[in-house]
N, C-alpha and C positions, 0 to 999 in steps of 0.2 A: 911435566915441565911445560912450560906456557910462555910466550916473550910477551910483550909490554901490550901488545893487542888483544892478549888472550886468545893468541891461535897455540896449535900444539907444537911445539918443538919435539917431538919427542923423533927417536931416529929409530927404524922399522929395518929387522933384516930381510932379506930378498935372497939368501942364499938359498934358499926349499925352493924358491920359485924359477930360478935360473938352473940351477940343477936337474930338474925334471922330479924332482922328489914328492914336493909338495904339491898340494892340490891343485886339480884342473881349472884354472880359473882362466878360458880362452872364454871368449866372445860365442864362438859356436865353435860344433862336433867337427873337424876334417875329414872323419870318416863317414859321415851323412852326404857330404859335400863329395865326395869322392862317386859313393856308391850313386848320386844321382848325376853326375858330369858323364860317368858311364853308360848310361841309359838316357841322359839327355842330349848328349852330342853327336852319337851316333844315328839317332832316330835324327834329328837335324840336318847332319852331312847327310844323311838319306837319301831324304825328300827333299832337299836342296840339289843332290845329283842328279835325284829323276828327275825333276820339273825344268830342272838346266839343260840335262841329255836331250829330254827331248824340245823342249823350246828352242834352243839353242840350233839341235837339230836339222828343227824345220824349218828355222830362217837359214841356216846353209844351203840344205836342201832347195827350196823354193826361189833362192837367189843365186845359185848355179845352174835352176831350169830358164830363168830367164836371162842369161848373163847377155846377150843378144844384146839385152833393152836396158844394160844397166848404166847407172852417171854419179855421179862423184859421190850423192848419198847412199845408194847402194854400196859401195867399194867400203866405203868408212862401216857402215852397219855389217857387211861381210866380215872385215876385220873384225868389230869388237864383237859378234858371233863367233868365232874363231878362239879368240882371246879368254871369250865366258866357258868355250866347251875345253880348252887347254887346263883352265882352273878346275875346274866341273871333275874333268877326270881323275884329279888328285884327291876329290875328297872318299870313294869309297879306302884308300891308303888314310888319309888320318882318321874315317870312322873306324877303319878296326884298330888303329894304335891306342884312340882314344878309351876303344872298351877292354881293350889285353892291357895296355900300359907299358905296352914296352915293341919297340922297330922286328917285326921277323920278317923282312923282305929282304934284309941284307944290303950292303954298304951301296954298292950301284943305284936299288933303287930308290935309297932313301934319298942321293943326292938327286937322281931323276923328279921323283915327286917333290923335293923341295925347290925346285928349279923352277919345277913348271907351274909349283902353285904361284912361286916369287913372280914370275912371267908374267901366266896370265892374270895375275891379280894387279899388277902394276901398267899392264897394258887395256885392263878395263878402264883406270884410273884415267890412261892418258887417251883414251878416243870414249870416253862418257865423259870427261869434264867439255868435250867439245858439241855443241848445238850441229848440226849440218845445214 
């Protein structure tokens, strides 16, 4: 059946498709996509932890051996040091949730590690949007 343009009128069921019945017709596999967020995110939070831990670290470090000699850009750069190792520490918690799929730290410190990541990631936001 055709209307006055010669497109198709014709009406298609979608019931196999909403069902889960009929065939696969997604865009891509889930399960490729899964099996590589597993292996991708963790390798990520990783090497995002180390290079934080320690970078992070050492501008602590180095600006508490000279606190002597420090001034208002110091203090702010202290801070968001502070702020990046508070974040920093959450991520070996979401690299193993990300590759298990599922919380076993238990209730306390899920609300811990989501605190701190909310924290420090919102406290990077507000002393790096600022110049010193």
């Amino acid at each position: 059946m055709s209307d006055y343009y010669g497109n198709s009128t014709d009406l298609y069921d979608y019931e196999d498709y909403y069902d889960g019945t009929g065939e696969d017709f997604t865009p891509c596999n889930h399960a490729d996509l899964r099996n590589f967020i597993k292996v991708f995110l963790p390798t990520l939070y990783s090497f995002v932890f180390v290079l934080g831990f320690l970078g992070n670290g050492l501008v602590v470090c180095v600006l508490v051996k000279h606190l002597n000699q420090s001034n208002l850009t110091d203090i702010c750069l202290f801070n968001l040091a502070l702020s990046d190792l508070l974040f920093v520490l959450t991520l070996p918690f979401y690299s193993h949730y990300a590759r298990v799929g599922q919380w076993t730290f238990g209730d306390f410190m899920c609300r811990l590690a989501s605190g701190s990541h909310s924290t420090g990631s919102q406290q990077h936001l507000v002393h790096g949007g600022h110049d010193p």
